[in-house]
DODOLO-10489 format. One record per residue (C-alpha): x, y, z. Coordinates in steps of 0.25 Angstrom, whole numbers, padded with zeros to 4 digits, always signed. Layout:
BEGIN
XYZ;...
% end
This chain:
BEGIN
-0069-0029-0008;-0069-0026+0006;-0068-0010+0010;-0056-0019+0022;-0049-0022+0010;-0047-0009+0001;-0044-0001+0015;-0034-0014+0017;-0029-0011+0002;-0028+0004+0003;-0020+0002+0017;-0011-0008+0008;-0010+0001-0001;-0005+0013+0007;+0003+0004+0015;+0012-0001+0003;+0012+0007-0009;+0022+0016-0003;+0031+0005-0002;+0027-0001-0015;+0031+0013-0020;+0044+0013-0013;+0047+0001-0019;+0044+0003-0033;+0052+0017-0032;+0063+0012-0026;+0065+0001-0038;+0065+0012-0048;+0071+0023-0041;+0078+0021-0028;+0075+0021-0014;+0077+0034-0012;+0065+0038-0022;+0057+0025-0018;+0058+0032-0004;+0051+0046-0009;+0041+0039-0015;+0038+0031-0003;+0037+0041+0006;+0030+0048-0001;+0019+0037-0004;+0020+0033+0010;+0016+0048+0015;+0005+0048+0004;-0002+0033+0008;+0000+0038+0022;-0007+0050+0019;-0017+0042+0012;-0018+0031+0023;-0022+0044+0031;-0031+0049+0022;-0040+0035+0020;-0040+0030+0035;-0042+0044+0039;-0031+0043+0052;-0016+0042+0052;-0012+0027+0056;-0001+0027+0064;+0007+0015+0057;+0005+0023+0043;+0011+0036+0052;+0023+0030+0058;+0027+0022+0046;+0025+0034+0035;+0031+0044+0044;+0041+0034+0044;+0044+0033+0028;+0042+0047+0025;+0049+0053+0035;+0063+0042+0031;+0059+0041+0019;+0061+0059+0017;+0075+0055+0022;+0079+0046+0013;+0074+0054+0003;+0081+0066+0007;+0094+0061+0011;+0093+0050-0001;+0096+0039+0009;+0087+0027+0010;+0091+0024+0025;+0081+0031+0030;+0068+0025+0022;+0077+0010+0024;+0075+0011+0039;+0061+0017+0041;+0054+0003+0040;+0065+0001+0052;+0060+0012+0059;+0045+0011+0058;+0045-0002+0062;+0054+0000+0075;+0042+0010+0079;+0032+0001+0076;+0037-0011+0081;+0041-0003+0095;+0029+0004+0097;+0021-0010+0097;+0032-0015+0107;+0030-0005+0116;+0016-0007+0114;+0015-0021+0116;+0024-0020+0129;+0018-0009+0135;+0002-0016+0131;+0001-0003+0123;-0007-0010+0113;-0004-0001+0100;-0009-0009+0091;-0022-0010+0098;-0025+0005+0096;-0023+0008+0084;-0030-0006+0078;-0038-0007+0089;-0051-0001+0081;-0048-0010+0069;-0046-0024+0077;-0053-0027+0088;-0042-0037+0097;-0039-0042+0109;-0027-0037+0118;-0017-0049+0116;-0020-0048+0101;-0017-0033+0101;-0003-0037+0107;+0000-0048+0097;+0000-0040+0086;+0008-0028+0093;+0017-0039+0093;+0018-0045+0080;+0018-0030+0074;+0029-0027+0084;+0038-0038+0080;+0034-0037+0066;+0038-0020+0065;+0052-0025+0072;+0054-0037+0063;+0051-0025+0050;+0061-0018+0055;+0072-0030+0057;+0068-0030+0042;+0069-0018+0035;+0084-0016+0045;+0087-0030+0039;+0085-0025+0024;+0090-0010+0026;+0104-0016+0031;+0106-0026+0022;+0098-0024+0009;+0100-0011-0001;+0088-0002-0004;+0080-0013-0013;+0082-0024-0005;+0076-0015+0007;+0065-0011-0001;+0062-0026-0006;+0062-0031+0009;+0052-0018+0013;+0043-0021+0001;+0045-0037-0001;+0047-0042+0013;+0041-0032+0024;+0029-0026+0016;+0024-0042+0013;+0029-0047+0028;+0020-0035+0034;+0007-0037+0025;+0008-0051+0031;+0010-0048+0044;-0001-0038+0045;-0010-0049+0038;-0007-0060+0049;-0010-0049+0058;-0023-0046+0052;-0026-0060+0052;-0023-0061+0068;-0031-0049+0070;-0043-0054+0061;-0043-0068+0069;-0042-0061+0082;-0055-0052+0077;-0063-0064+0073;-0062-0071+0085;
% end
């Protein structure tokens, strides 16, 4: 196998085994505990992510910065409002920052995968776009289910629903930018 695809694999990894541990905790013990452990998982294959790509991705900063700083809350105050909003949050900040960078031509997206894909300017725009809409449609999403579902439900649209929709996103994605490199 391919070295593209046990990097690919190890990212996956990192990406969702704190989710999966959230998950699996939560069923047996609570959202309050399934919180703990997923902070802590999160800060660990954050740390890790660090470690084995030897810089600090921004998305992996924002997002784990994110989950341990609301999930300590819940934890502390034993109030699962916090951890329920932070998908909320993150998203808002990411989907805004590429608004403001598609409509002020910053082209965010550009430099910090610019040394990875090799694309034109409109390309560039596109998929500041789709990501855009996408992070504001997430968080449509996860308000939908904090409001109107309890705990489990929550957790069963953030693990069954948004982790899926998102791998399939960034695949089509992928597969634009794959298209656009061949060519």
């Amino acid at each position: 196998m391919s070295r593209k695809f046990w990097v690919g694999l190890r990212a996956a990894l990192l990406d969702f085994l704190p989710l999966t541990l959230f998950f699996i905790t939560n069923s047996i013990d609570g959202i309050i505990t399934g919180t703990l452990v997923y902070l802590l998982s999160t800060a660990i294959a954050t740390a890790l992510s660090v470690w084995l790509q030897k810089r600090l991705p921004l998305f992996a900063l924002v997002a784990g910065s994110m989950v341990v700083g609301l999930g300590l809350i819940t934890v502390i105050l034993e109030d699962p409002f916090f951890i329920k909003v932070q998908p909320t949050l993150t998203n808002i900040i990411f989907g805004t920052g590429l608004a403001w960078s598609y409509f002020h031509e910053g082209g965010v997206l550009e430099r910090f995968f610019g040394h990875m894909f090799q694309l034109n300017n409109p390309l560039w725009r596109q998929l500041e776009l789709r990501w855009c809409v996408f992070f504001f449609a997430l968080a449509a999403t996860n308000e939908l289910a904090r409001i109107f579902l309890d705990d489990n439900g929550w957790l069963y649209i953030k693990f069954f629903v948004v982790a899926p929709a998102t791998t399939i996103f960034s695949l089509w994605n992928l597969q634009t930018i794959r298209k656009a490199s061949n060519q």
